[in-house]
C-alpha positions as CSV (number, residue, x, y, z in Angstrom):
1,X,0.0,0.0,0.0
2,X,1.3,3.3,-1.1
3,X,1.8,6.0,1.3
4,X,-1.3,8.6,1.2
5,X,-1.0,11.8,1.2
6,X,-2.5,13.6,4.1
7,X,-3.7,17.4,5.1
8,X,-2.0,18.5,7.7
9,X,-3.0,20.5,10.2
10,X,-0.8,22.4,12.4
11,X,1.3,25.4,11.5
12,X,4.1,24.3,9.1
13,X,3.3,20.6,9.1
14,X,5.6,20.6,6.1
15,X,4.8,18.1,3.2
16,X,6.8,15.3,3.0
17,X,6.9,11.0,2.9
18,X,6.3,9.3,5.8
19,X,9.9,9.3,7.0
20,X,9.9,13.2,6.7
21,X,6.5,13.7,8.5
22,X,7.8,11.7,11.8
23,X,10.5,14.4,11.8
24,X,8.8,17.7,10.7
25,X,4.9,17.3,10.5
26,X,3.0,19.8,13.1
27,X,6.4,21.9,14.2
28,X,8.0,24.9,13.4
29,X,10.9,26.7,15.1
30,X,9.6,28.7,18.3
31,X,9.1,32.0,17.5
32,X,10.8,34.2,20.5
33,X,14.2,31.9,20.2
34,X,14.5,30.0,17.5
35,X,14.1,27.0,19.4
36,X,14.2,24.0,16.9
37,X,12.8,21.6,19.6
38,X,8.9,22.7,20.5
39,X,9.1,24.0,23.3
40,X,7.6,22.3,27.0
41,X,4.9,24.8,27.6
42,X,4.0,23.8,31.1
43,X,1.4,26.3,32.1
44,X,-2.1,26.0,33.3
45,X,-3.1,29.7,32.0
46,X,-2.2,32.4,29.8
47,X,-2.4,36.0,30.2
48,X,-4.9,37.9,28.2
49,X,-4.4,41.2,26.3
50,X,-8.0,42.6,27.7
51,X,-11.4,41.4,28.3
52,X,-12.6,39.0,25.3
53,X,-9.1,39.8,23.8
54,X,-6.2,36.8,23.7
55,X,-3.6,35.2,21.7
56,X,-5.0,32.1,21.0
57,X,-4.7,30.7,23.6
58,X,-7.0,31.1,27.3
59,X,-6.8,28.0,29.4
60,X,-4.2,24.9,29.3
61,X,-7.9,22.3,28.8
62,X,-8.6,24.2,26.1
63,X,-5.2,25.0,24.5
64,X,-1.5,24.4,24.8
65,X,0.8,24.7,22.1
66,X,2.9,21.3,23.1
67,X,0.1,19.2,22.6
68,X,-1.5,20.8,19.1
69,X,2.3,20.2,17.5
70,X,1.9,16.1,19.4
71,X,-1.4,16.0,17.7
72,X,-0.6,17.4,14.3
73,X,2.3,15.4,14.5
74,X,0.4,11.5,14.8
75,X,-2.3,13.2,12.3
76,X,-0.3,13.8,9.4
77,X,1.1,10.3,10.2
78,X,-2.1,9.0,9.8
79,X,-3.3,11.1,6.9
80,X,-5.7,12.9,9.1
81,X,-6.9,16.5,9.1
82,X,-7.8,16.6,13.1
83,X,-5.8,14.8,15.9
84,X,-7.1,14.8,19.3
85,X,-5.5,13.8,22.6
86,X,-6.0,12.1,25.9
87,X,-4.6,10.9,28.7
88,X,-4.4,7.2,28.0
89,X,-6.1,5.1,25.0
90,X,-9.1,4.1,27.0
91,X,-9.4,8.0,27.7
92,X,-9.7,8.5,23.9
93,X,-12.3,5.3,22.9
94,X,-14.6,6.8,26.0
95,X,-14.7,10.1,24.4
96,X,-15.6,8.6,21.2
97,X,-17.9,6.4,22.7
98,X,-19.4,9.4,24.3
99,X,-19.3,11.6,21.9
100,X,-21.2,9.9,19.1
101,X,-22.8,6.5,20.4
102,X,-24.5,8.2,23.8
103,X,-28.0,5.8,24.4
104,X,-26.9,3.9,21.4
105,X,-25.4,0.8,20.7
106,X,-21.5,-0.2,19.4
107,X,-20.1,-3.5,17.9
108,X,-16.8,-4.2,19.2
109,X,-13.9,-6.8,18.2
110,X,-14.7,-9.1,20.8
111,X,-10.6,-10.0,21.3
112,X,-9.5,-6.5,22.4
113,X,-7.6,-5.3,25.1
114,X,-8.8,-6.5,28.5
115,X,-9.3,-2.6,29.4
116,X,-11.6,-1.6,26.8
117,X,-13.2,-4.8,27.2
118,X,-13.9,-4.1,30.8
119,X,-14.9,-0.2,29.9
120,X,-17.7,-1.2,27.3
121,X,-19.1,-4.3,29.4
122,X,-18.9,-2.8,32.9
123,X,-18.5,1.7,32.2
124,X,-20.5,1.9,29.3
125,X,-23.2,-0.1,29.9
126,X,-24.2,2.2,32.9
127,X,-24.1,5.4,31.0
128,X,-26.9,3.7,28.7
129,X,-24.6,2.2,25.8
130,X,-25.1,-1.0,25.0
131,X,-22.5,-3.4,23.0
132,X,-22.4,-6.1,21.4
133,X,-18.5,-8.4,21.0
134,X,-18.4,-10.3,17.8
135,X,-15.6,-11.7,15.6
136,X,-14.9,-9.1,13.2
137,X,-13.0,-11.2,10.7
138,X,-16.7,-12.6,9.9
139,X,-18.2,-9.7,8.2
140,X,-21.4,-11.2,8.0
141,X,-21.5,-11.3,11.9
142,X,-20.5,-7.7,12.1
143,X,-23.5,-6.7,9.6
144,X,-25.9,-9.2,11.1
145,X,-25.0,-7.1,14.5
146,X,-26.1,-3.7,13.4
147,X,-29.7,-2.3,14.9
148,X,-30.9,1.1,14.5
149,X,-29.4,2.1,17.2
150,X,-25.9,0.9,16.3
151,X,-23.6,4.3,16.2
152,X,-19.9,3.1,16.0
153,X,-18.2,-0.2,15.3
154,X,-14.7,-0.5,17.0
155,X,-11.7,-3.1,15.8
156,X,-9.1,-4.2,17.2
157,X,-6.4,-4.7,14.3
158,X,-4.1,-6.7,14.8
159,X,-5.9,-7.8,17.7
160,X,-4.3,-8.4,21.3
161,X,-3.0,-11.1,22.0
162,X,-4.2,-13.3,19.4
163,X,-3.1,-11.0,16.5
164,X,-6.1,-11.3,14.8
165,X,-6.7,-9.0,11.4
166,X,-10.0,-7.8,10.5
167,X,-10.7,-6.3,6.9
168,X,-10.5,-2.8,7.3
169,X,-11.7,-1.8,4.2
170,X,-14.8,-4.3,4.0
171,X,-15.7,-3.4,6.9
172,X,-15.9,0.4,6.2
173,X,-18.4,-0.5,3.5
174,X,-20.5,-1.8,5.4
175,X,-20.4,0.3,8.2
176,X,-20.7,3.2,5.7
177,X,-23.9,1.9,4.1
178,X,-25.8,1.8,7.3
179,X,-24.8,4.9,8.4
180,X,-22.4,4.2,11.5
181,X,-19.2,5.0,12.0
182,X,-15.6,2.9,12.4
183,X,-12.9,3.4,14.9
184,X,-10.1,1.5,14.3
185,X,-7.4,0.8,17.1
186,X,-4.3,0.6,15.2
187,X,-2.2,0.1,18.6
188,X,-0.7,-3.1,17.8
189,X,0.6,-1.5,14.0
190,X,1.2,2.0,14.4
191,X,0.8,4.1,11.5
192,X,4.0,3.5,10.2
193,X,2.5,-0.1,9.4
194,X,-1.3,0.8,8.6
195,X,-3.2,3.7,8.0
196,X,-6.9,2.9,9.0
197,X,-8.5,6.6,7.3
198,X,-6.7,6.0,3.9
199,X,-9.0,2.2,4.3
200,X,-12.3,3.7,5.0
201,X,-12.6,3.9,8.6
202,X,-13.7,7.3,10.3
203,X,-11.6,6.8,13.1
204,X,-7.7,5.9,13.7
205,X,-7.0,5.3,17.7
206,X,-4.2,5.2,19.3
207,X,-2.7,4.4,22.6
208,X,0.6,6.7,22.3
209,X,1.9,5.2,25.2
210,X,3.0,2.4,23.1
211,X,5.0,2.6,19.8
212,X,3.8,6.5,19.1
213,X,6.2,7.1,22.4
214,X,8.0,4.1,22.1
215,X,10.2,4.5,25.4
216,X,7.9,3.1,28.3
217,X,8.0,6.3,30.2
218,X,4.4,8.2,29.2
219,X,0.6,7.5,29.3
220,X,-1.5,8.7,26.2
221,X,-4.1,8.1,23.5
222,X,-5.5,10.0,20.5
223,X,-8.1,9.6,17.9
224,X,-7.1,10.8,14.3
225,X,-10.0,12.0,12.3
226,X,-10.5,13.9,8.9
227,X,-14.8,14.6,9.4
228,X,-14.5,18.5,10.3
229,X,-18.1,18.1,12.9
230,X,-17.0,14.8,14.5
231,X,-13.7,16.4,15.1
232,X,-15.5,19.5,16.7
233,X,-17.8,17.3,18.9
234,X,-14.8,15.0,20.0
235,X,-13.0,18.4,21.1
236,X,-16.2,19.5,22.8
237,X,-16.6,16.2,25.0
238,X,-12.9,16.4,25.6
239,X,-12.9,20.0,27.2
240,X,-16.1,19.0,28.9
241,X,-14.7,15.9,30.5
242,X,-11.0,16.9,31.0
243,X,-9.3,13.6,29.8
244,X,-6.2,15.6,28.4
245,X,-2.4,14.8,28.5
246,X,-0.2,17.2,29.9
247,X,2.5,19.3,28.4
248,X,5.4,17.0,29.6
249,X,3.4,13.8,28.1
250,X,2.6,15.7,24.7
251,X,6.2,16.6,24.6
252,X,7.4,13.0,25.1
253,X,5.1,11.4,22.5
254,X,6.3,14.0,20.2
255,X,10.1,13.3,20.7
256,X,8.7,9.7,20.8
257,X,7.3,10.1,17.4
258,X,10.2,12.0,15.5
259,X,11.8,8.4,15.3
260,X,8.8,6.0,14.7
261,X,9.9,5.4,11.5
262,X,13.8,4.4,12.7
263,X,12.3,1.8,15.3
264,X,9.4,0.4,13.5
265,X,12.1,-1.1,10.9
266,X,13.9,-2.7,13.3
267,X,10.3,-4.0,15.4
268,X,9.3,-5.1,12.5
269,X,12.1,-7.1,11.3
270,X,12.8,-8.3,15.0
271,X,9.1,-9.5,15.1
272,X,9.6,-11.6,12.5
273,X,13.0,-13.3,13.4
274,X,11.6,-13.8,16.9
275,X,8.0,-15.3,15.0
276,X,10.3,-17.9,12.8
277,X,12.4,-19.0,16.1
278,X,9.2,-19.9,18.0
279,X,7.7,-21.4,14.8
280,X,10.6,-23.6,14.8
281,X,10.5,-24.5,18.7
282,X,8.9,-27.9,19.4
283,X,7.8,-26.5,22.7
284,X,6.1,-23.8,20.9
285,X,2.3,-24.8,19.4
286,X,1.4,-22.2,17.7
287,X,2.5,-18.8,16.9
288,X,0.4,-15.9,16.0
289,X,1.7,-13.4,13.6
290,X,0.6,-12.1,10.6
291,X,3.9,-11.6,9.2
292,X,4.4,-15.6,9.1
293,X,2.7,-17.5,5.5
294,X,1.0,-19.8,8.1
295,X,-0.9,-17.3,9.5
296,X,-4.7,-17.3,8.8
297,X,-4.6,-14.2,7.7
298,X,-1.8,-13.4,6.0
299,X,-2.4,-12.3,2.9
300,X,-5.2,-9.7,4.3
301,X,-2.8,-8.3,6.3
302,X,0.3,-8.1,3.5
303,X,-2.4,-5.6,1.8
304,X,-3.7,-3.9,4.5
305,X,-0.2,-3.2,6.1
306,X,3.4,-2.3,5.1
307,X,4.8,-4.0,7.6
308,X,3.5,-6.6,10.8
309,X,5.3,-5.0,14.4
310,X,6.7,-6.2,16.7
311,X,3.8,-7.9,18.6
312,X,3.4,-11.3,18.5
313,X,1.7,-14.3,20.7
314,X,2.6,-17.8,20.7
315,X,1.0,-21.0,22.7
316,X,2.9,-23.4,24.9
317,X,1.8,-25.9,27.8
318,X,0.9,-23.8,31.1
319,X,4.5,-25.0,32.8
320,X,6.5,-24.0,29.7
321,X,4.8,-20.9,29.5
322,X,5.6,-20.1,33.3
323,X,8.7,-21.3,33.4
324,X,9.9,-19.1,30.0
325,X,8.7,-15.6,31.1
326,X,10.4,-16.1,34.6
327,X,13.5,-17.1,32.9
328,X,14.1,-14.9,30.4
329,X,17.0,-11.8,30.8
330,X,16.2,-9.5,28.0
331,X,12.6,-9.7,27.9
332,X,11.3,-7.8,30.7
333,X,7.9,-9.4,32.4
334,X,5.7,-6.3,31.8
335,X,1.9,-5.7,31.0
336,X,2.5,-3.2,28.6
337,X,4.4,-2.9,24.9
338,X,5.7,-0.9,22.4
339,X,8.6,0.4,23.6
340,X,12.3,-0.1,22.7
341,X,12.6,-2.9,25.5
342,X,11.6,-6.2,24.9
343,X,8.8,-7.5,27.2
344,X,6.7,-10.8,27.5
345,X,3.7,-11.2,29.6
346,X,0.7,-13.8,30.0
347,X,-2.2,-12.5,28.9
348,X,-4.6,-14.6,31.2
349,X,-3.4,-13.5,34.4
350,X,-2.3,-9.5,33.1
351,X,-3.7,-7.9,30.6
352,X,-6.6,-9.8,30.3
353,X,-7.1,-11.0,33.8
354,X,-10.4,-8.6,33.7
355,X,-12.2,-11.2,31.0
356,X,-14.4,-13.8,31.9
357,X,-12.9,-17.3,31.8
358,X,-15.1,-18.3,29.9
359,X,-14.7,-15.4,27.2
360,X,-11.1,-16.4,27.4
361,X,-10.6,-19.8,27.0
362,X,-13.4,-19.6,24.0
363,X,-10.9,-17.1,22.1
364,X,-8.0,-19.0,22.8
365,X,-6.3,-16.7,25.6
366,X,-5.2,-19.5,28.0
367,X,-2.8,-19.3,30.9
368,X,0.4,-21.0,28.0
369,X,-0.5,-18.2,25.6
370,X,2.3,-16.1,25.9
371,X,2.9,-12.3,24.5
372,X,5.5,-10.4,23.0
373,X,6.7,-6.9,22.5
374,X,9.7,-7.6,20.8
375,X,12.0,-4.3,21.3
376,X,14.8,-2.9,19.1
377,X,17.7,-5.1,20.7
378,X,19.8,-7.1,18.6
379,X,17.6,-10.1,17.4
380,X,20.2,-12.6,17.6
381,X,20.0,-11.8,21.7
382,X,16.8,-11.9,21.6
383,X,16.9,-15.6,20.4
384,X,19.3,-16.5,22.6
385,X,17.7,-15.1,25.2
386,X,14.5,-17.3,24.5
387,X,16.1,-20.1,23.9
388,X,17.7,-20.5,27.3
389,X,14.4,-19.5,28.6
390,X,12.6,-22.8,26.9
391,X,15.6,-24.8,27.6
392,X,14.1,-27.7,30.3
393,X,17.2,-28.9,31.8
């Protein structure tokens, strides 16, 4: 898939290729000093120039100049005309949710995060929103889904853990000819992978605390949009509510973001060497990738991405699985991903601890499924790393 080319908001977003957009897109040298790094503006206020009269800028919930160059930033990344922050990703999906499904109904991927999961099943559902979890690589179960009331579907894609890949851009058809509106949570990718808007969907989401940072030391989300009203609505909700990073995150997730295009090479190419090693392991049952041929799949996700992360999830016996994550040196046991470490976690018992057994075991998440965020090491550690790990003597 070519690389689209996006409006960019933001003053000087500069026009570019992807590579040049990490770099440039939403900043300009500060104007007082010439500062070629935006600038930390860590206020809460601004001093106005008389009654009704300011610069631009009035309170730091409504305003702040660190955050509008982190949100033009990811936008033009994603091809998007709006880009609108939060304080985590489940910060940004609530807003959505909020914002445009209010005493309706949403279709979710049902193998998502075990957060989100928890939000629409035991948040939402008080606030009057129902949803329903289906399988969206069945797009006749997603359609056979929809009511009247249905306002947003959501995917997970890839999907976590199980790495799942729904059809973006069927899926936008049909959500387009009933009159509702796709979010797309391209966590797991990145936009440096996929680019949800340039497929159909109305939505790109992002938790920026993953490979949009990509250094494990900031919380974040945003939702990418080009529709000028929902983006006006989404703002509206957000100043309303208050889920808004502050100037230090912004600032991180923009210094985060100047290299997403440098790291996503090497996640990518590590998430496949580490992908072929546990293929090959005969401890290891099955490995979930979409980079691999074997994977279900594949070919979807070879034309809906340009590349397939460094996330991957693989399934061994319960005792294996325990005794490999408490063994291994380089992969750090963590909950979350995307950074430059590597990090390995069960699913079961972390992330998705939140999930009905049931719910669980029916997917496939089992106490031997095993994650990976496979970091921007040298691969050939990383292997050896795992292969002590699995060894049983």
């Amino acid at each position: 898939m070519s690389d689209p080319s996006p409006r960019e908001p933001g003053s000087n977003s500069g026009a570019g290729r992807f590579d040049t957009l990490c770099v440039h897109a939403g900043q300009s040298p500060e104007p007082v000093t010439g500062a070629i790094t935006t600038p930390i503006f860590q206020t809460s206020t601004y001093v106005q120039d008389g009654i009704g009269r300011h610069r631009g800028y009035e309170y730091a919930r409504l305003q702040n100049p660190t955050r509008e160059a982190s949100e033009a930033n990811i936008a033009a990344l994603e091809g998007g005309r709006h880009g609108i922050a939060f304080s985590s990703g489940l910060a940004a999906i609530e807003c959505l949710a909020k914002a445009v499904a209010a005493g309706g109904h949403i279709i979710s991927e049902e193998n998502t995060y075990g957060g989100t999961t928890r939000m629409f099943t035991q948040v939402l559902a008080r606030l009057g929103i129902d949803v329903t979890l289906v399988d969206t690589r069945d797009l006749a179960a997603v359609e056979s889904a929809i009511r009247p009331q249905t306002r947003l579907i959501h995917l997970e894609t890839p999907s976590n853990p199980l790495m799942r890949i729904a059809d973006i851009e069927a899926i936008a058809g049909v959500a387009r000819a009933r009159g509702v509106l796709l979010c797309v949570d391209s966590t797991f990718a990145s936009p440096s992978n996929q680019r949800p808007l340039a497929l159909g969907a109305d939505v790109a989401m992002h938790s920026t605390t993953k490979y949009l940072s990509g250094h494990s030391d900031v919380l974040g989300g945003i939702l990418v949009v080009n529709d000028d009203s929902l983006a006006e609505e989404l703002h509206f909700v957000r100043k309303s509510t208050g889920p808004l990073p502050g100037p230090m995150d912004s600032w991180l997730t923009l210094r985060g973001t100047r290299t997403l295009h440098l790291r996503m090479e090497r996640h990518n190419r590590n998430g496949m060497l580490i992908a072929e090693f546990l293929q090959s392991h005969p401890a290891v049952r099955a490995v979930h990738y979409p980079g691999l041929p074997a994977h279900p799949r594949h070919d979807l996700a070879r034309l809906q991405m340009t590349g397939f992360s460094g996330m991957l999830s693989a399934e061994l016996s319960q005792a294996d699985a325990r005794r490999m994550v408490e063994r291994t040196r380089l992969f750090r046991l963590a909950e979350s991903l995307g950074g430059v470490e590597s990090m390995i976690s069960i699913p079961s018992v972390m992330t998705h601890a939140s999930v009905p057994e049931e719910a669980r075991l029916r997917m496939g998440i089992t106490n031997g499924l095993v994650r990976f965020s496979v970091g921007i090491e040298d691969g050939r550690d990383l292997v050896e790393d795992l292969e002590q790990a699995l060894r049983t003597s």
